[in-house]
C-alpha positions in Angstrom: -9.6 -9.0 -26.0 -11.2 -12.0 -23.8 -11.0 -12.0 -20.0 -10.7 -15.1 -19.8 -7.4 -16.8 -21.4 -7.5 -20.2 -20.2 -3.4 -20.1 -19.5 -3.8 -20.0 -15.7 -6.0 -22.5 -15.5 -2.5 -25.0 -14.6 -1.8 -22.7 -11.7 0.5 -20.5 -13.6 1.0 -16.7 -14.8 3.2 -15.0 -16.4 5.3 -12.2 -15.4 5.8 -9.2 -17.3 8.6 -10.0 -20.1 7.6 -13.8 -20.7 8.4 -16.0 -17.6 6.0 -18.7 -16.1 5.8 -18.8 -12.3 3.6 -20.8 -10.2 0.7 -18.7 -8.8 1.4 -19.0 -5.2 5.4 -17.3 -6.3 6.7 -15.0 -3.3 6.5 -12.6 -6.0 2.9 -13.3 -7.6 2.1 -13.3 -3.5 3.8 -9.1 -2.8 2.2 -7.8 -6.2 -1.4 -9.9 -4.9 -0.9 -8.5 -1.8 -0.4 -4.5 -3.7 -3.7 -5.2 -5.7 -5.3 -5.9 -2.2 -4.0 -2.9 -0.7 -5.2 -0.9 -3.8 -8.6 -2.3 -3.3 -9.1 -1.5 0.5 -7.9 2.0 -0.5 -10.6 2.3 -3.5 -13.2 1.5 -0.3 -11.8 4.3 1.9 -12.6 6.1 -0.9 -16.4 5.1 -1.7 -16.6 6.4 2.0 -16.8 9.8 0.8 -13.7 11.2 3.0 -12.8 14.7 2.3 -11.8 16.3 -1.2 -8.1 16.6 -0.1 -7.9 13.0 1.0 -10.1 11.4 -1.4 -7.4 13.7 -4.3 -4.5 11.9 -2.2 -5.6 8.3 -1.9 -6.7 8.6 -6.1 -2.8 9.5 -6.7 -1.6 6.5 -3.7 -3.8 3.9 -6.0 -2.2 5.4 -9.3 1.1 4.8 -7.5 0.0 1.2 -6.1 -0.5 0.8 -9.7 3.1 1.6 -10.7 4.4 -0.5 -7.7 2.5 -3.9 -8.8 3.8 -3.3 -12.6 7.2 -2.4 -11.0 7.3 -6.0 -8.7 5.7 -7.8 -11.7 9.0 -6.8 -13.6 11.6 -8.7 -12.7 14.7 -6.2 -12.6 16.9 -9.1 -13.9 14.5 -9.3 -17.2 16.1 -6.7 -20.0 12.7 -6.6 -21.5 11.6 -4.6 -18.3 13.9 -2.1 -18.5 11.1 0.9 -19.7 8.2 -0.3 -17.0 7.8 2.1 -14.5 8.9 2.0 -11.1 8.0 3.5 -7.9 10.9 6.2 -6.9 11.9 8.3 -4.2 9.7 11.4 -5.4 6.6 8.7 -4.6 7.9 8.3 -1.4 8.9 11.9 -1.1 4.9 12.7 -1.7 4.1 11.0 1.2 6.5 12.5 3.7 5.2 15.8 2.8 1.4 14.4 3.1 2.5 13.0 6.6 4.3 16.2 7.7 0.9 18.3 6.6 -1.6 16.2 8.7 0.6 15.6 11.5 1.2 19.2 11.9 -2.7 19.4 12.3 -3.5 16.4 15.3 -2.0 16.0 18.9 1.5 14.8 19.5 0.8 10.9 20.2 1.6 10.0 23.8 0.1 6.5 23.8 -0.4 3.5 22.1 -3.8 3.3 20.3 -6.3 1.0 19.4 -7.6 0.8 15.4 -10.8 2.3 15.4 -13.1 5.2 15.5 -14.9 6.6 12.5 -16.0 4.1 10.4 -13.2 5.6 7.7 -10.6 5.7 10.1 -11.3 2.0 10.9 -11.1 1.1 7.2 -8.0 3.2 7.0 -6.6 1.4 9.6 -7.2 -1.7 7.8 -5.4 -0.2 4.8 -2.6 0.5 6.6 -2.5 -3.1 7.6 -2.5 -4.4 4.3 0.2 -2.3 3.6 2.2 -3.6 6.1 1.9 -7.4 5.0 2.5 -6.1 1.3 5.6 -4.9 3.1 6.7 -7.4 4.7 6.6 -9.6 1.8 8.9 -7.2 -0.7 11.1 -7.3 2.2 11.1 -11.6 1.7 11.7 -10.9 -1.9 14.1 -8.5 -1.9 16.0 -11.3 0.0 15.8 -13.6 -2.8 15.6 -11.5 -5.7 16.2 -7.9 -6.5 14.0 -5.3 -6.2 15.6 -2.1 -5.5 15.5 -0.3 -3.1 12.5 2.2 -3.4 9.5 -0.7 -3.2 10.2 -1.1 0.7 10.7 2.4 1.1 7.4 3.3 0.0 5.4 0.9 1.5 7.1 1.8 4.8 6.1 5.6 3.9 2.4 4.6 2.6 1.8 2.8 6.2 3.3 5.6 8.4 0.9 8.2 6.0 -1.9 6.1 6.5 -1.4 5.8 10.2 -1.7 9.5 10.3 -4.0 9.9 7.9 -6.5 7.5 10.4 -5.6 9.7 12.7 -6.6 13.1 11.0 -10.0 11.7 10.2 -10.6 11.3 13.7 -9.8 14.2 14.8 -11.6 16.1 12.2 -14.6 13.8 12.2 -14.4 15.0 16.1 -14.1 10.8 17.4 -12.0 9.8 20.5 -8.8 8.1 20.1 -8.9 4.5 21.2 -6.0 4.0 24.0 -4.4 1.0 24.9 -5.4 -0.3 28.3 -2.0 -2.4 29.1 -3.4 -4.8 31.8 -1.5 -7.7 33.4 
């Protein structure tokens, strides 16, 4: 099988059961924008973090993985009926993974900056990512169905990786950032 195909090279792609759709698609945009997130993740994990983390972030890009297929599918397509979807039990995952770590750091009294360790920066970035992505399910799922279970998780994933940024600092031993509000 070739990498190259030639059949983008209009501007178009196809979604998973046969239909055309311009490249810059809401839709080709939120699965682009899932791939992206995936990515940042994969460099969180080249930054060595600890097994448990590094276990958890290789089963968040397995389930990135299923999300992208799953918004590449239109639900309204019959041919898509046997991809795989993201479900609650994915978004389940991470409420328990949230609940662990938070149980572990300081109750949050203030707003705080992005920043830190140089992993906890780059999960902060992931997390940012994850909101676009986010955001732009919610824009689809305006104009399209979805289901319900794409925002969910993405909503979960940013909230894990909030905390998650947070637990490295405090295991890595580096100062939260606070907000200085000045008017």
């Amino acid at each position: 099988m070739k990498i190259y195909t030639k059949t983008g090279d209009k501007g178009e792609t196809s979604l998973h059961g046969g239909k055309r759709v311009s490249k810059s698609a809401l839709r080709i945009e939120t699965y682009g924008t899932v791939d992206e997130l995936n990515s940042v993740i994969g460099i969180c994990r080249a930054l060595n973090p600890p097994q448990r983390v590094d276990e958890a972030l290789k089963k968040i890009q397995n389930q990135l993985f299923t999300l992208g297929a799953d918004l590449a599918s239109p639900l309204s397509n019959a041919k898509n009926k046997n991809v795989p979807r993201i479900s609650d039990d994915d978004s389940k995952f991470l409420e328990e993974l949230i609940d662990k770590l938070d149980s572990e750091i300081k109750p949050l009294r203030s707003f705080i900056l992005p920043g830190g360790s140089l992993l906890s920066a780059q999960i902060h970035f992931a997390r940012t990512v994850c909101r676009r992505a986010e955001r732009l399910v919610v824009q689809l799922s305006k104009k399209e169905k979805t289901g319900t279970q794409p925002i969910i998780y993405l909503n979960r994933l940013s909230d894990f990786l909030f905390v998650l940024a947070r637990w490295v600092n405090h295991l890595e031993r580096e100062n939260e950032i606070i907000w200085t509000k000045k008017i």
